[in-house]
N, C-alpha and C positions, 0 to 999 in steps of 0.2 A: 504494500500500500504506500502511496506516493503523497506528501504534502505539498498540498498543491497552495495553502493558502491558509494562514490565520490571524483571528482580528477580534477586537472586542470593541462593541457597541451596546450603549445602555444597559450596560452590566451582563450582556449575554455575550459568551465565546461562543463565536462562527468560525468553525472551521471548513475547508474543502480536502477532499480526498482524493486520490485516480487510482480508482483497484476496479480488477476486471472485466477492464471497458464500460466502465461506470465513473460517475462523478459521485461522489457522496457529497451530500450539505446537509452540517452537525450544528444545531442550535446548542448551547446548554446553558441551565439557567441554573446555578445548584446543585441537587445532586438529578433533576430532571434533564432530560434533553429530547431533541425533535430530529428524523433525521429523513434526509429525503434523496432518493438515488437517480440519475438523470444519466440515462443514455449516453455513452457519449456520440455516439453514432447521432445525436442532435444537437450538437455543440458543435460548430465551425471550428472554434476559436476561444482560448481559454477566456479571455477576456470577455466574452460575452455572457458567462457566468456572473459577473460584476453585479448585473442587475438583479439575481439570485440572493448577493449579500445585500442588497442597501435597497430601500425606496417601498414602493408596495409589495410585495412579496414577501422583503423584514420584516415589516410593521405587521404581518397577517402572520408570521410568526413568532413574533414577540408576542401577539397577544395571545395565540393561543398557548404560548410559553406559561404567559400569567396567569391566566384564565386555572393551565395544568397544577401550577403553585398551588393557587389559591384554592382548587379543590384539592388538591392533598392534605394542605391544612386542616382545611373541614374534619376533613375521612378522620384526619392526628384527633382530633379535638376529643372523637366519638371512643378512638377505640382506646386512648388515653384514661378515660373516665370506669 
């Protein structure tokens, strides 16, 4: 597996990956993470992954980042008691 890229924004590491003719993209927030694998056979150019880390795409995973949080805390709250 090949690093292809890493980066932190709004407190989430974004990493990129290149294993087995795949791109991996690793949200993690914690001890949570998001992970989503992309063809590379639809990737021209590494660089056009760029739009991947940053802009709507982030932000649609940052939230569902928090959204994952904040229910696990819930879930802590219940089995805690």
């Amino acid at each position: 597996m090949r690093v292809v890229r890493e980066s932190s924004i709004e407190g989430i590491r974004i990493s990129l990956f290149e294993w087995n003719n795949k791109f991996i993209l690793k949200f993690e927030l914690g001890n949570l993470e998001q992970t989503y694998k992309i063809p590379a056979m639809e990737v021209l150019e590494e660089k056009d992954l760029d739009s991947l880390m940053e802009g709507a795409f982030f932000k649609k995973g940052l939230m569902k980042c928090t959204n994952h949080f904040k229910m696990l805390q819930k879930i802590s709250k219940f089995v805690l008691i």
